[in-house]
N, C-alpha and C positions, 0 to 999 in steps of 0.2 A: 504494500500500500504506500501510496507516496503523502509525504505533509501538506497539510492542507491547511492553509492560513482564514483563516475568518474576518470577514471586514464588515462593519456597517454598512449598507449602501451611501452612494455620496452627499443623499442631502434627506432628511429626513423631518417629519414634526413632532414633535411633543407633545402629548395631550394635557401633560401636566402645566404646558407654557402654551395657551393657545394662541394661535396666529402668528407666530414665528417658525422659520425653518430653522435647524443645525445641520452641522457637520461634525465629525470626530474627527479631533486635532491630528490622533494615530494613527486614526485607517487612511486618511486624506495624505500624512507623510508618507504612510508604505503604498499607497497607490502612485504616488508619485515618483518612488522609487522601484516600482513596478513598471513603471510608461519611461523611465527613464532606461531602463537595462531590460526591457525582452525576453532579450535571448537569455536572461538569466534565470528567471523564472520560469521555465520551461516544465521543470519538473514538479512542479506544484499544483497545487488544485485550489485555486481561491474559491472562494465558497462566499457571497454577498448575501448579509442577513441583515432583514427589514427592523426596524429600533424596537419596536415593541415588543416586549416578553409576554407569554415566554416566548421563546427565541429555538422553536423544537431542533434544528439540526444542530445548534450545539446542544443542546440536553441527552442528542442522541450519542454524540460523540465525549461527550466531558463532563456528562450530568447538572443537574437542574441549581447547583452551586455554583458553577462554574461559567456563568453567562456574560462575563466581561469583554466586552472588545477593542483592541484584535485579539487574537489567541492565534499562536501556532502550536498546532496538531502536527506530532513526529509521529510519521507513518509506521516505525519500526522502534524499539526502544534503544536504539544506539544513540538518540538525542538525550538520554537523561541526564548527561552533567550540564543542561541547557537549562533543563526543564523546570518551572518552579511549581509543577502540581502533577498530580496523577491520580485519575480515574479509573478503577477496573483494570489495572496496567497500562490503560494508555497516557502516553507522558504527552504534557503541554507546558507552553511557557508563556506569560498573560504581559511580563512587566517586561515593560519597551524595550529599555538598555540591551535586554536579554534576547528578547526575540528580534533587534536588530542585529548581535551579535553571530547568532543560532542561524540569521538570514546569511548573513557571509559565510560563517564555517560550511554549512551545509550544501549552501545551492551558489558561492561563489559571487554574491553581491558585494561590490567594495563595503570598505570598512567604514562605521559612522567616524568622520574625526573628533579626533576629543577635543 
């Protein structure tokens, strides 16, 4: 199975904030770091989940705790010194630094500069 990253879709409403759109500052970074390098992410599976919970295809994948976005989903458990969680054995990593990191090691996107 290959990692599959999770993103918000790009512009979304809030019901709790009516008549305003958002975006997610995260998923909006790694989209753009998605559009920026292609060929890099080839081996991935992005997966665009609508803002409202529940949010079932991650429930499916990382349980009904674990609804935070982005999240990347390692397809294999060779991610686990990436991973800051784990569902049922499958390892995920929810906090940015990390799953910017986890994006280089694995699938060969430059490095974030510090």
């Amino acid at each position: 199975m290959r990692d599959r990253l999770y993103l918000l879709e790009n512009q979304f409403d809030d019901p709790d904030l009516p008549g305003r759109s958002f975006y997610c500052r995260d998923c909006i970074t790694l989209n753009g770091i998605l559009t920026a390098f292609p060929e890099r992410g080839k081996d991935l599976e992005i997966i665009r989940v609508a803002h409202p919970r529940p949010r079932e295809a991650v429930i499916e994948a990382i349980g009904p705790d674990n609804q935070w976005l982005p999240v990347l989903v390692f397809g294999d458990r060779s991610g686990g010194e990436y991973a800051d969680g784990e569902y049922r054995g499958t390892m995920f990593v929810s906090d940015m630094p990390r799953l910017l990191h986890a994006l280089h090691v694995r699938h060969n996107f430059p490095e974030a500069h510090p």
